[in-house]
N, C-alpha and C positions, 0 to 999 in steps of 0.2 A: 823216489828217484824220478827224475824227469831228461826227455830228451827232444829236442824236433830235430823234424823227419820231414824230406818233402812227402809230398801226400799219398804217392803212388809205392812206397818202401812201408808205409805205414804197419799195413796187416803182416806184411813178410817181417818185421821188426816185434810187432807184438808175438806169433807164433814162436819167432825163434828163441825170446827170453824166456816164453812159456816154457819151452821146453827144456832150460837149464833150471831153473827154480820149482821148488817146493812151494804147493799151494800158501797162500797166506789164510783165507778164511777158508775154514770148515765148509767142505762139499762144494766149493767152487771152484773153477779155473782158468784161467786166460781174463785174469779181472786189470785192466785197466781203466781210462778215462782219457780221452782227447778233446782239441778245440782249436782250432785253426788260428793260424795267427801269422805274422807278417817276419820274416828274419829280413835284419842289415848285417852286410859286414864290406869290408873294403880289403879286396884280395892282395898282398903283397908279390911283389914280382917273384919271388922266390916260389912262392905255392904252386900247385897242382890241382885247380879246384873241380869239383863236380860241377860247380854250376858261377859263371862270373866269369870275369875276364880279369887280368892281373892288371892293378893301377887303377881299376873302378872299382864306384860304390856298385854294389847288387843288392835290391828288393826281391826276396821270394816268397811265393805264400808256403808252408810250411805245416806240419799238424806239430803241436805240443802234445807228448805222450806224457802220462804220470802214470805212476805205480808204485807198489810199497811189494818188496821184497824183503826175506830175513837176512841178516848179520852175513850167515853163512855162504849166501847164494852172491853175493855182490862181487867176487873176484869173476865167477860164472858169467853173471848178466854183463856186466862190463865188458869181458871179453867176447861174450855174444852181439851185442853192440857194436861195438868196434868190426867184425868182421859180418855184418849186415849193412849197415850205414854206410850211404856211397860218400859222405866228405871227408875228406883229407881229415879232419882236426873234428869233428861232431862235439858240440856242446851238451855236456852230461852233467847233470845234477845229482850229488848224493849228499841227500838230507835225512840226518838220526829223526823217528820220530817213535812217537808213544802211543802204543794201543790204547784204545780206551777202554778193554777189560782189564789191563794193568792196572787200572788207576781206579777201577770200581768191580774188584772180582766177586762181587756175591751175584752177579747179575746173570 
């Protein structure tokens, strides 16, 4: 799963999902991965935005969150998202992906 965040929501976003999911790896917790990066979007008059003016483009610097959550937890994380993330409409990615002790379990 992936989402940006401006940078300052960041750790309040990573704690919160922590705390609706089920560890993924053995004996660890609060595992994600981040990397800054640049968001565009162009706000329609209609919107409500955290950050832009309606009728302009907006540049913000941004952090990209990734993580891997199970099957189960995804209704959870999502709705923890959604009421952590200060935009209007937050860009979330939900990508199936494959363990790699799936796919080689004598290991």
């Amino acid at each position: 799963m992936a989402v940006n965040i401006p940078p300052e929501f960041a750790d309040k976003l990573m704690d919160a999902v922590d705390s609706v999911m089920e560890p993924v790896y053995p004996g660890y917790r609060r595992c994600f991965y981040y990397y800054p990066v640049k968001g565009t979007w162009k706000t329609m008059e209609s919107a409500k935005p955290y950050d832009g003016v309606p009728g302009e483009i907006t540049v913000a610097d941004e952090i990209r969150i990734k993580f891997v959550c199970r099957k189960e937890d995804i209704a959870a994380v999502l709705q923890k998202i959604r009421e952590v993330h200060p935009y209007e409409e937050p860009a979330i990615d939900v990508v199936p992906q494959i363990g790699w002790k799936e796919l080689i379990p004598s290991l």
